[in-house]
C-alpha positions in Angstrom: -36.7 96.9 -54.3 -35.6 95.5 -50.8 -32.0 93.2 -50.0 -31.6 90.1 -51.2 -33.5 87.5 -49.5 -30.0 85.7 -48.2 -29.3 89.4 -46.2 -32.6 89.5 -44.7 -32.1 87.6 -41.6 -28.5 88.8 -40.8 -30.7 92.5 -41.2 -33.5 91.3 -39.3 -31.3 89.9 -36.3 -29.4 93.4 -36.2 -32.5 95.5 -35.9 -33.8 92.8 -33.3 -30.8 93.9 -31.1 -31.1 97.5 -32.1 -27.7 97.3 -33.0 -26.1 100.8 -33.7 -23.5 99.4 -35.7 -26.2 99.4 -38.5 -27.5 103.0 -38.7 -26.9 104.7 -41.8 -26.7 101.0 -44.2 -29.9 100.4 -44.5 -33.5 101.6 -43.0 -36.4 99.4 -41.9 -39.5 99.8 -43.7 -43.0 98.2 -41.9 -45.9 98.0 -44.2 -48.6 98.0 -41.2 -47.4 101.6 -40.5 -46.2 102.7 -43.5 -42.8 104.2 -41.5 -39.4 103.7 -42.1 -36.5 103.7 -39.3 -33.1 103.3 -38.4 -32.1 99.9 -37.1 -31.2 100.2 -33.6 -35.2 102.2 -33.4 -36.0 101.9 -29.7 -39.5 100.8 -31.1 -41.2 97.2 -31.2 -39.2 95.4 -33.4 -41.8 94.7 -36.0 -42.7 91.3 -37.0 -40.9 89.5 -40.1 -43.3 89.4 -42.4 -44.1 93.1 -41.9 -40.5 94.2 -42.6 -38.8 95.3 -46.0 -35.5 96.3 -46.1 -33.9 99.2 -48.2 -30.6 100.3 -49.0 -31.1 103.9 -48.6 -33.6 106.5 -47.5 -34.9 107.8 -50.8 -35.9 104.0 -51.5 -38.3 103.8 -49.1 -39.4 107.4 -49.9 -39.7 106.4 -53.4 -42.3 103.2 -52.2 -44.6 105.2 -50.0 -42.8 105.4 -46.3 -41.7 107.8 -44.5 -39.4 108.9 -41.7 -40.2 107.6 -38.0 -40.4 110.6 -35.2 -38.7 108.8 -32.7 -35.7 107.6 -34.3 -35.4 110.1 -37.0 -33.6 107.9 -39.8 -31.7 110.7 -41.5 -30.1 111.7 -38.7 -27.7 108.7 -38.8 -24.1 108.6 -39.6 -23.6 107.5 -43.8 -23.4 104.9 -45.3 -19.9 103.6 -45.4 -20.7 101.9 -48.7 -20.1 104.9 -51.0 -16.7 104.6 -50.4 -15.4 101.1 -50.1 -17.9 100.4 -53.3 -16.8 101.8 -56.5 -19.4 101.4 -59.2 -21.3 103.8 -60.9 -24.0 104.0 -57.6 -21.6 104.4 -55.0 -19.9 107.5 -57.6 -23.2 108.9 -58.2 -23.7 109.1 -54.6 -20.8 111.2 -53.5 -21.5 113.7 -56.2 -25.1 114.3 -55.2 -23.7 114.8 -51.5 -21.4 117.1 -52.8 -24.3 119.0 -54.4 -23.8 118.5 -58.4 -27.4 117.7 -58.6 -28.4 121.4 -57.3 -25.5 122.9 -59.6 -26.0 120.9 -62.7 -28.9 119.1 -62.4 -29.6 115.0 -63.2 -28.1 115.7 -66.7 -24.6 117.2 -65.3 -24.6 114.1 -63.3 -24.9 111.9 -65.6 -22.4 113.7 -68.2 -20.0 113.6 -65.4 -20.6 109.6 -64.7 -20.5 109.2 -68.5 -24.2 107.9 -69.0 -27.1 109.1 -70.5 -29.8 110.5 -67.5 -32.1 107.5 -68.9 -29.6 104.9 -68.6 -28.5 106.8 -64.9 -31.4 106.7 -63.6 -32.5 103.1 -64.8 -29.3 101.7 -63.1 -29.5 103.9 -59.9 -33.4 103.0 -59.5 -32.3 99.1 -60.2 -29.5 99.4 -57.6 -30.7 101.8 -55.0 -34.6 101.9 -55.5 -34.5 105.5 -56.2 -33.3 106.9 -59.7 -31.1 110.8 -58.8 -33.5 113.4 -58.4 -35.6 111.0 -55.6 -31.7 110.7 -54.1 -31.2 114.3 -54.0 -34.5 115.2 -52.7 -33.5 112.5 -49.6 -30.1 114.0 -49.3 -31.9 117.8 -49.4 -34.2 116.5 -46.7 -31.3 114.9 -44.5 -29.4 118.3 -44.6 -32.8 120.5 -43.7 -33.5 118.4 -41.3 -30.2 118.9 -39.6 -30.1 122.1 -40.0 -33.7 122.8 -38.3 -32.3 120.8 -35.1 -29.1 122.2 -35.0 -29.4 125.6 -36.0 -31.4 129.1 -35.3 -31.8 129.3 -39.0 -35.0 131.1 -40.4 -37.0 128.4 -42.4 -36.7 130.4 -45.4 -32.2 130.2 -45.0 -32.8 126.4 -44.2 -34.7 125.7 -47.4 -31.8 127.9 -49.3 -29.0 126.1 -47.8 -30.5 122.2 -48.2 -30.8 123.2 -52.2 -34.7 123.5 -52.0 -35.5 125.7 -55.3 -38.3 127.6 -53.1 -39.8 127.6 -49.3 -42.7 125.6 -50.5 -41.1 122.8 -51.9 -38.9 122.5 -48.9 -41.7 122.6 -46.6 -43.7 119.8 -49.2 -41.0 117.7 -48.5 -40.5 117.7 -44.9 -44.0 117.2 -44.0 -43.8 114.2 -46.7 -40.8 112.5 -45.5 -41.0 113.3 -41.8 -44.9 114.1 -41.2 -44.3 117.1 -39.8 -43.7 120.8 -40.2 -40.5 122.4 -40.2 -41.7 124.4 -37.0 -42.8 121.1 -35.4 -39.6 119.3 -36.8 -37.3 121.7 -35.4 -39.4 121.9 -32.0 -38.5 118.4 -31.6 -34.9 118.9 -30.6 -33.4 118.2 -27.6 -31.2 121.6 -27.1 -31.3 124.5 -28.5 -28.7 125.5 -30.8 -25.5 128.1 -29.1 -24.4 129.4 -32.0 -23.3 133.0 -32.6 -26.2 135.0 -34.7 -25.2 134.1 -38.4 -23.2 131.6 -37.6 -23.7 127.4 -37.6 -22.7 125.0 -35.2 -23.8 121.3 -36.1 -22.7 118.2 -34.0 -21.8 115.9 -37.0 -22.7 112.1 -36.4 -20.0 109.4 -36.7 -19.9 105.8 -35.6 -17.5 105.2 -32.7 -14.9 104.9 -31.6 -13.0 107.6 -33.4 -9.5 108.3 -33.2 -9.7 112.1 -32.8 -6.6 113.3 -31.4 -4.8 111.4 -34.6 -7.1 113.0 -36.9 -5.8 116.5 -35.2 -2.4 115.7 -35.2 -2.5 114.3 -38.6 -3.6 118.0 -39.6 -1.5 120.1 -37.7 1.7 118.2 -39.3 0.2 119.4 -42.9 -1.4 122.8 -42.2 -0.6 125.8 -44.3 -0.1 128.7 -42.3 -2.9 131.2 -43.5 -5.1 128.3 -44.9 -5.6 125.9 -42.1 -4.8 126.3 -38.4 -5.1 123.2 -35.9 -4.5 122.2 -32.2 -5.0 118.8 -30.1 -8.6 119.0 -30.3 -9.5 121.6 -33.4 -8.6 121.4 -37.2 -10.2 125.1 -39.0 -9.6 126.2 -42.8 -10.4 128.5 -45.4 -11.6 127.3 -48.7 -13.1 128.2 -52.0 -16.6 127.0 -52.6 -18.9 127.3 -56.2 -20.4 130.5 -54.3 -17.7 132.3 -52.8 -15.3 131.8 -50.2 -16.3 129.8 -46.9 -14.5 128.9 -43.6 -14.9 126.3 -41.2 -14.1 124.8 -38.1 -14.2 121.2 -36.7 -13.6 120.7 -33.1 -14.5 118.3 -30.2 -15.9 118.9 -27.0 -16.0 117.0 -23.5 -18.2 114.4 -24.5 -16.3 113.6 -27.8 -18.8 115.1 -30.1 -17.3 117.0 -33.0 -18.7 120.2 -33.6 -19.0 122.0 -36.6 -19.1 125.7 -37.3 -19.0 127.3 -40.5 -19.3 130.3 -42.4 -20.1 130.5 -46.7 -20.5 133.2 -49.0 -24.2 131.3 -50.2 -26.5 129.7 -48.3 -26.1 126.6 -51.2 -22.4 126.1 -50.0 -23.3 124.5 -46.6 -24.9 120.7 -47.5 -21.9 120.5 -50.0 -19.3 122.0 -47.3 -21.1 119.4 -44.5 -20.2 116.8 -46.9 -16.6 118.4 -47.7 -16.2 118.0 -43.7 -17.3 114.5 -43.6 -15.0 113.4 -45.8 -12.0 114.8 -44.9 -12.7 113.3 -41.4 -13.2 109.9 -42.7 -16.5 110.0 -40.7 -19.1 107.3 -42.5 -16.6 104.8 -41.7 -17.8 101.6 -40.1 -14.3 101.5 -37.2 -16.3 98.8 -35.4 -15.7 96.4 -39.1 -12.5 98.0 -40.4 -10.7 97.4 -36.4 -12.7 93.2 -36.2 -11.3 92.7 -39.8 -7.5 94.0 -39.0 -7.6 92.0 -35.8 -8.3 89.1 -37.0 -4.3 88.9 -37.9 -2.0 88.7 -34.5 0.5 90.9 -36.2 -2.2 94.0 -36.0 -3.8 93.2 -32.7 -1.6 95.5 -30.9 -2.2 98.7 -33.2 -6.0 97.9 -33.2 -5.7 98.0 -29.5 -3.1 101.3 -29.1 -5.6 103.1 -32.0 -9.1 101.9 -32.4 -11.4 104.1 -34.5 -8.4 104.9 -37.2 -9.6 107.1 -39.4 -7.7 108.0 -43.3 -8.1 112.2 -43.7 -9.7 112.5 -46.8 -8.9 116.0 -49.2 -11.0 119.2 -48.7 -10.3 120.0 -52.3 -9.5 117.5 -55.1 -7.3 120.0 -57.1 -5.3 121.4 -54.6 -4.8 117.9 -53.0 -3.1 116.6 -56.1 -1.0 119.9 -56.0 0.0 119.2 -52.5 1.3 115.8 -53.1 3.2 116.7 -55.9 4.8 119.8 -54.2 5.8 117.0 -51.1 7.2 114.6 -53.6 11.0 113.7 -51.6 11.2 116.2 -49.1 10.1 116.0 -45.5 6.5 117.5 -44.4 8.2 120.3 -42.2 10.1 121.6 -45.8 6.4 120.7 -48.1 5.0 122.7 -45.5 7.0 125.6 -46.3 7.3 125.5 -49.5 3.2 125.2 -49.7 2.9 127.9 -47.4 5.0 130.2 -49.7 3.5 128.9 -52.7 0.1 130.1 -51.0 1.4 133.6 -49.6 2.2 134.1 -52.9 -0.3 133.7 -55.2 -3.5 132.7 -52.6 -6.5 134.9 -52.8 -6.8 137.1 -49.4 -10.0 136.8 -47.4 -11.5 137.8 -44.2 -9.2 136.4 -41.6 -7.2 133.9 -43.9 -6.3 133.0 -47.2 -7.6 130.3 -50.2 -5.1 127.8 -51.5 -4.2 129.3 -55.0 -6.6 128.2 -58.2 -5.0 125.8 -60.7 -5.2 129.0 -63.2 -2.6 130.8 -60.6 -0.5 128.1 -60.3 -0.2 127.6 -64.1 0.5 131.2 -64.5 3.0 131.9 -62.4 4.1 128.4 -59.9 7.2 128.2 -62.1 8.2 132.1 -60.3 7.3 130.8 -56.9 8.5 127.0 -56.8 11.4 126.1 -55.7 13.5 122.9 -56.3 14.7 120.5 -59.0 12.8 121.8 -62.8 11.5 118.5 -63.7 9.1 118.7 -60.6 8.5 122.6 -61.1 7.4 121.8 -64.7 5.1 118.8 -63.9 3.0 120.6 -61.3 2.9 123.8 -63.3 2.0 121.6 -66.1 -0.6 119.5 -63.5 -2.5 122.7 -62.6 -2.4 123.9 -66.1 -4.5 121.0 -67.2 -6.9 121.4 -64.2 -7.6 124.6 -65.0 -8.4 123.8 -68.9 -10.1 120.4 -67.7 -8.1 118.4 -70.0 -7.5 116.5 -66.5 -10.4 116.0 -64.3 -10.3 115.0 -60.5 -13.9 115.0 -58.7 -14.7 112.6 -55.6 -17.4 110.5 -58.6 -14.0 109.4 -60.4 -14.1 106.0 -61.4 -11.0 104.8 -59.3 -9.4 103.0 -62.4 -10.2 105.3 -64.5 -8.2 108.0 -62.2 -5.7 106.6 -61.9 -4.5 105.9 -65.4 -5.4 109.6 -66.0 -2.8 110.8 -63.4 0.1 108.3 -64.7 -0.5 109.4 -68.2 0.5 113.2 -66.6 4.4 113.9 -66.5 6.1 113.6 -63.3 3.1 112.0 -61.6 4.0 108.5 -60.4 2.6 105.2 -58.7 2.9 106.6 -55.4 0.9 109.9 -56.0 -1.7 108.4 -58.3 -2.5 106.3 -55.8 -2.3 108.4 -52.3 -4.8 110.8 -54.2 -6.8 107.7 -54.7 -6.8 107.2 -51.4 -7.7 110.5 -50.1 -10.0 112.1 -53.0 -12.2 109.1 -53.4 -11.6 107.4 -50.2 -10.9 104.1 -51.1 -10.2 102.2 -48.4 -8.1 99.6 -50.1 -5.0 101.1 -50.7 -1.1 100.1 -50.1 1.4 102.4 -50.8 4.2 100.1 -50.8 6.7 102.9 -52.2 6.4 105.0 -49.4 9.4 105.3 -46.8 7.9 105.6 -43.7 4.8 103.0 -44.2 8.0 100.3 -44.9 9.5 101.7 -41.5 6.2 101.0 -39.9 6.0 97.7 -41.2 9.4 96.6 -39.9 8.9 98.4 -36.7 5.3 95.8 -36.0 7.4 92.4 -37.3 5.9 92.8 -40.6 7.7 93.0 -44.3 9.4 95.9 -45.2 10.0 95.0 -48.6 7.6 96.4 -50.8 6.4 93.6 -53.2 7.0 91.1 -49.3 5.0 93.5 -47.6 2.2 93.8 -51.3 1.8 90.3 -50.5 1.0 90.4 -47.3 -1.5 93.3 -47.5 -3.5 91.5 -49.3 -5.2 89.6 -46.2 -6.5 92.6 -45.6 -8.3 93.7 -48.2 -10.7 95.8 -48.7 -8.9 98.2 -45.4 -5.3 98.6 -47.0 -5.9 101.9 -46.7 -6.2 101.7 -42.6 -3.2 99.3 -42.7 -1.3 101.9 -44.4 -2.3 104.6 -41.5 -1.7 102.5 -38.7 2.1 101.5 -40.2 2.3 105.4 -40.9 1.7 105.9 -37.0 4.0 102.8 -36.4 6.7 104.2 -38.0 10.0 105.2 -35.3 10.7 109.3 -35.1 14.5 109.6 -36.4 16.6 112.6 -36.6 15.7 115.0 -39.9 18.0 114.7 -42.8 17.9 115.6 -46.6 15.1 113.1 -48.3 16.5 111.3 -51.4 15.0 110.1 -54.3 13.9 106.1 -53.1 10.3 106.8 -52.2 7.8 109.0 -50.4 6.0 109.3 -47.5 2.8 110.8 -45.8 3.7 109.8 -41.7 2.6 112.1 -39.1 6.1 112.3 -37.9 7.5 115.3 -39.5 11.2 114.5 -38.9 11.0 111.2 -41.0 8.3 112.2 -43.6 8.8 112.8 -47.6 5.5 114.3 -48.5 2.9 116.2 -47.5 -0.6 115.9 -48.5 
């Protein structure tokens, strides 16, 4: 299963030019060599009729390739079409980055899309060219390989941590997808690895440019004192994982590569935190498409320029991002922040060096003693958490976005404006207006466009499918006035503390 025929030349121009922009959306397979690569490979660009296209790695695993030495395919950024696609591929492929196939196997990932594992892997195999367990074995080779090149790992932790049930299979698959050994793989790299003994530093690809110092502002606004702690150029939390407790820290260096370290309880944790970290930093975006498509409109041109390489922060933790929102409901991020610092200081579990956000089960128990502020909102999140912890309400980045949504507006007290900023930030969808929110309307007046909400719904649209960017660059738009007391006309999730509504 390759492209359709009308994408082939626009595919066959970009890996003519070796054009970066491409890495990660699709690999080049050649049939005279049997290898697959990334489009900007500094190889001979192979002749037409040699050349099938696939959508994803596993694809051209699944049809006999496999992964060129010199480019090294899975070392390129994501795909950005997991998250501005919504179907039942693009959900199926967040949840095996974020490791369900290792917990659960194909059957728990297909309960949780609501298909059979039949019908799931006849539709991913149609779509993708690979049904799930060929996906996960590409994603369990991407994260090996990464970790070979960018750790001192033992071979043995390395299979552990990529999800391999044994050494074998993980070294089977590496010298099947890369034709070579994990010793010869991992004598391949270009530096060797600084990190601490146990500990793992990784330089996590992106495509560029990326606003970085926003990113680091944009959590250093929100973080909760014990939980998360940031600076200009370094964002590092604590958080609870399916095998224990793990910590982690993001940061970037003189060149502008972002670095990640991390520690976990199980060596399991780490592909799924990676992916955790990739999300949260928005970084399988394509910037290069999301800033050409906003400044195609004059009115944008100037924010494009002032901030290319926006990024939208995506959640480290579904549940306790839904909490967070509805905690910052109409009050400003400074008071949110407070009030989710003492929520956590409270009931938060106490680990080495920090503490976890609270589980829904705490919150349900006893948020009503710790909460503080009008009892309608009290009730709604202790009644929120409640049904998180009993899984009468579900919230996982393979959501169907629709389906989400309705679920949240169907809970008390949860409202347009929530339903859709978790939208935003749990699935990533890039096309997202929050026309409700105070400080995106401020934004907007502040750049000549309408501050109305349904005026400035209208106008949106043009931009589809990168509302979402829209929405952060009128968040960083919006003018810094003095604090006062929030009322009850709308929320807000701007960087600037002293005008914000909500936290997140």
């Amino acid at each position: 299963m390759s492209f359709p025929v009308i994408d082939f030349d626009e595919r066959y121009r970009a890996i003519s030019a070796r054009d970066t922009r491409f890495d990660g959306q699709f690999v080049t397979a050649v049939r005279t060599t049997r290898i697959y690569c990334r489009p900007s490979c500094p190889a001979r660009t192979p002749k037409p009729e040699n050349v099938t296209f696939y959508p994803t790695s596993a694809a051209a695993h699944e049809a006999g390739y496999r992964a060129c030495k010199r480019c090294l395919p899975e070392a390129a950024p994501g795909s950005p079409a997991w998250d501005l696609r919504s179907d039942v591929a693009a959900r199926a492929m967040r949840l095996i980055a974020s490791g369900v196939v290792e917990r659960e196997g194909v059957s728990g990932l297909a309960t949780r899309l609501g298909y059979s594992t039949r019908h799931l892997t006849r539709l991913l195999s149609g779509e993708l060219g690979a049904g799930p367990l060929a996906l996960a074995r590409a994603h369990r080779a991407h994260t090996a390989r990464m970790l070979l090149v960018g750790t001192d790992l033992a071979v043995s932790d390395v299979a552990f941590s990529a999800g391999f049930a044994s050494i074998r299979q993980c070294n089977d698959t590496i010298r099947e997808v890369f034709g070579l050994t994990p010793g010869e793989l991992r004598a391949r790299r270009r530096l060797a690895s600084t990190a601490a003994p146990g500990a793992i530093d990784l330089v996590l690809p992106h495509r560029g440019p990326l606003d970085a110092s926003g990113i680091f502002q944009w959590m250093s606004a929100r973080a909760v004192d014990g939980v998360e702690q940031a600076t200009a150029s370094s964002f590092s939390r604590h958080l609870r994982m399916s095998g224990g407790p793990a910590w982690f820290e993001v940061s970037q260096d003189a060149g502008e590569r972002l670095h990640l370290r991390a520690r976990v309880t199980q060596l399991g944790d780490l592909a799924p935190l990676v992916s955790t970290v990739r999300r949260l930093f928005d970084l399988d975006a394509d910037p290069l498409a999301i800033d050409q498509a906003l400044s195609a409109h004059a009115e944008l041109v100037p924010l494009v320029r002032r901030t290319p390489g926006m990024r939208v922060p995506g959640a480290a933790d579904p549940h306790e991002m839904l909490i967070r929102a509805m905690v910052g409901q109409q009050i400003t991020v400074v008071a949110a922040r407070k009030a989710l610092t003492a929520l956590t200081d409270a009931l938060g579990e106490r680990v080495d060096g920090g503490i976890l956000f609270p589980t829904m089960t705490a919150i349900a128990e006893r948020g009503a003693e710790v909460l503080r502020g009008p009892a309608a909102r009290i009730r709604a999140i202790v009644g929120a958490a409640g049904a998180l912890a009993d899984g009468s309400l579900r919230l996982t980045v393979g959501d169907d976005g629709v389906e989400q949504r309705a679920a949240l507006l169907a809970m008390p007290g949860i409202g347009p404006w929530t339903a859709d900023y978790v939208r935003m930030r749990v699935l990533g969808d890039p096309d997202v207006i929050l026309p409700g929110d105070v400080a995106l309307r401020a934004g907007a007046a502040a750049v000549g466009l309408p501050a109305e909400p349904r005026a400035l719904t209208a106008w949106a649209d043009r931009v589809s499918p990168w509302r979402s960017y829209l929405s952060a660059h009128l968040w960083r738009s919006a003018p810094v006035r003095p604090a006062r007391s929030a009322r009850a006309t709308g929320a807000t999730t701007s960087p600037l503390p002293a005008l914000s509504k909500e936290i997140s």
